[in-house]
Every structure is written in C-alpha cells, then in structure tokens.
C-alpha positions, 0 to 999 in steps of 0.5 A: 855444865849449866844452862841458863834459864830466865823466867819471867812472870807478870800480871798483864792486866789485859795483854792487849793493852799491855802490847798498846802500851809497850810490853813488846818491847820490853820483852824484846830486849829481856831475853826471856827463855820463858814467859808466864802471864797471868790476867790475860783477858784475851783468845789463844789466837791474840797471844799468838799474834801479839807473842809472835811464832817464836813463841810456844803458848799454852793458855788456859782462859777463864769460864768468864769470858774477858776475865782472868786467864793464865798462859805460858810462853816459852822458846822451848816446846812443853812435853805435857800441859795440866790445868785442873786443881782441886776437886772436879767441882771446883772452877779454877779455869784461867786460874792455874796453868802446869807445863813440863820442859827440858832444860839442860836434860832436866825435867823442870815443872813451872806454873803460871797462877792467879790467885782471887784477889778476894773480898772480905765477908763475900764469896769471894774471898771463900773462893779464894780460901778455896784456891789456896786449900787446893795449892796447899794439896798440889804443891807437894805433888807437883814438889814429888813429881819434878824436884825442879819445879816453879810456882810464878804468879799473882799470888794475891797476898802479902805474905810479910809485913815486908811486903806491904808498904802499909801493912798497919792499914790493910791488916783487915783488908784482902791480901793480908789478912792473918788466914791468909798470910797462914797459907805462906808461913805453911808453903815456904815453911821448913819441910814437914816440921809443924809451922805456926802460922799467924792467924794462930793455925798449926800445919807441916811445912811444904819447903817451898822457897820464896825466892824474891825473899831469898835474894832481896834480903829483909828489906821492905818490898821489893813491891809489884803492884801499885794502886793506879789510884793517887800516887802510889807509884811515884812514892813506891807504895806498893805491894809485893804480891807477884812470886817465884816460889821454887822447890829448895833443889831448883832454887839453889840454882837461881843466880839472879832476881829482878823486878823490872819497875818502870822508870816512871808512872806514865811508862808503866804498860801494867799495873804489875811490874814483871819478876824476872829471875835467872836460874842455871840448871 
C-alpha cells in the first residue's frame, strides 16, 4: 500500500506579490501535500497569514533583510528541522532549509534551497562556488541519513544545453558556465564512479537523479524561468533552473512531474513557474 505525496517548489519572487497576483488560488486547487518556496522575501507571520492555519511553515529568512528566504509548508507537521550548510563561517541563511516528515511510515527528508544567482568575475559568483562545494559535501549526508530524500529549489543553473533555450549565447554568462555545469554532471552522476564534468574537472558521482529530466525525456526544457524583459515568455525562452533532485530510492516512486506555465504572460504571479511532482511512497 502506497501514499500519495505531491510536492511543489516554486521561486515566489516575493510571496506577498506573489499572493496579489494569484498564487492562492492556483495553490488552492493544486492539492499539494507539501509546498517549498524559495525567494520569499517576507516574516514567518506573513507566510502564516497568507498560507493559512492548515499549513505548517518552517522558514528560514536571509541575514538581509527583505532578500532571498527559503520556507517549507506542508499539511503533515516536520519531526526536525536544519538550516546550516557548510562551514559555521559560511552565511547560507535564507539559502538552505532541511525538514524531516513521515509519509506512509516513512521518514522522507525534503530541502528547499536557493542557489546565488552569481555574477561573473565578482564575489558573488565566488559566494556561489561556495554554495555548490557545501551541496556537493551534504547531499551524501542528507543521502546517508534518509534513503528517501528531495532537494527542490532555484538551483540557479542550467545544467544541459537542454535547459537553455540559448545556450550558444549565455555560455560565458552566470548559470551556465562549464564550472558550474560541473557540479551537476558530479550531483546526478552514477554513484561513485569517477564523473567528467565539462568544465574538464574529475569527481565521484553522488547518484542523485534529476527527476525533471527523467520524466520530460531529452527535449529542450521544460523551461522555469523567463526573463520579464522583451518576450521571452510568449516565445517560451527560457531557462530551466527550478529541480527536484531526488535520491534514486524515492525517485523510483515519482509517478508524475509538471511544471504548471501560466497560460499567458499577464496571468503569471512569479517570474518562475511551480514544479510540481506526484510521488507514491
């Protein structure tokens, strides 16, 4: 006997916008059992009010006020919660947010994370080298510590050339670049076999499994992201930089993935479109 669980990750760009513009009501009628947001940009008592008190809502808010913010709602209430990542001198706050629940008798660990968007030649983009070593330290703990775990999020990359309409053009640009492409080719690589990145750099697999890959096949997309410059949603091009990234256990179980695209530009409540995936635990 299976339970049905559906999770759903979405970059908010500002959750209180988000709700000014429709995000209640799509998630109203999405049935969602779990609800991870990234860019938040708001206070725990804003999540509540806006959420409602059906909902369980870890957050986890940036050092900066009014920036990033990661939180996790969900029906079912966490057993424990973890925000640190990396070294204690590394600030990932309102970057990285772990919570533990039981499905179906199951311990199943999900994260909600928002990778640095980065910028080439800056300290940002060394912030977000910084980010991604720490991922590629924890997702083996978090792997050891439940079999059924989920990393979901605005993971800030375009891993492929499939998930860059233009790839050609944004080779030298922040979310594509080989270095960081690497990282992915080592996360969703074969489990401890020696992976090739291509940036050129060498590393053991952590088995990991993109699950929007997985089930959309190899075709381009499907994307996440637009640009709300010019018109790249209405000629869809995108970027697909939002993930569930799974351990290969739970991602046997995923039965069903969607990114819900609004129907047209004006209808969008976020410049990110929510990935939604059904898993039977």
């Amino acid at each position: 006997m299976t339970t049905p669980l559906r999770v759903a990750s979405v970059n908010t760009n500002g959750v209180r916008a988000a709700f000014r513009k429709g995000m209640g009501e799509w998630l109203d009628g999405r049935g969602i059992d779990i609800l991870a947001m990234q860019e938040v940009r708001a206070g725990t008592e804003d999540l509540e009010r806006l959420l409602g008190p059906e909902w369980n809502i870890l957050h986890d808010a940036a050092t900066a006020k009014g920036r990033a913010g990661v939180a996790i709602a969900s029906r079912g209430v966490a057993s424990i919660h973890r925000v640190s990542l990396g070294a204690d001198d590394f600030d990932s706050a309102g970057r990285w947010l772990e919570a533990d629940y039981t499905v179906g008798g199951q311990i199943i660990t999900i994260v909600s994370t928002y990778v640095h968007s980065g910028e080439v030649d800056t300290p940002k983009q060394e912030e977000k080298y910084k980010f991604l070593d720490a991922m590629e330290v924890r997702l083996p703990e978090i792997a050891a510590h439940s079999k059924l775990a989920l990393v979901v999020g605005d993971l800030n990359v375009g891993h492929r050339e499939l998930d860059i309409k233009n790839w050609k053009g944004n080779r030298k640009n922040a979310g594509f670049l080989p270095r960081e492409r690497a990282y992915f080719d080592r996360f969703l690589g074969p489990l401890g076999e020696e992976v090739a990145g291509v940036d050129g750099s060498t590393g053991p697999g952590l088995g990991w499994v993109d699950i929007g890959r997985r089930h959309a096949g190899e075709v381009e997309g499907p994307y996440t992201w637009w640009s709300q410059r010019g018109k790249a949603f209405d000629t869809d091009t995108g970027w697909r930089l939002d993930y569930q990234l799974a351990t290969a256990e739970l991602a046997e179980t995923a039965t069903g993935y969607t990114v819900d695209r609004a129907d047209a530009y004006d209808t969008r409540w976020s410049d990110h479109a929510p990935v939604v995936v059904d898993y039977a635990i």
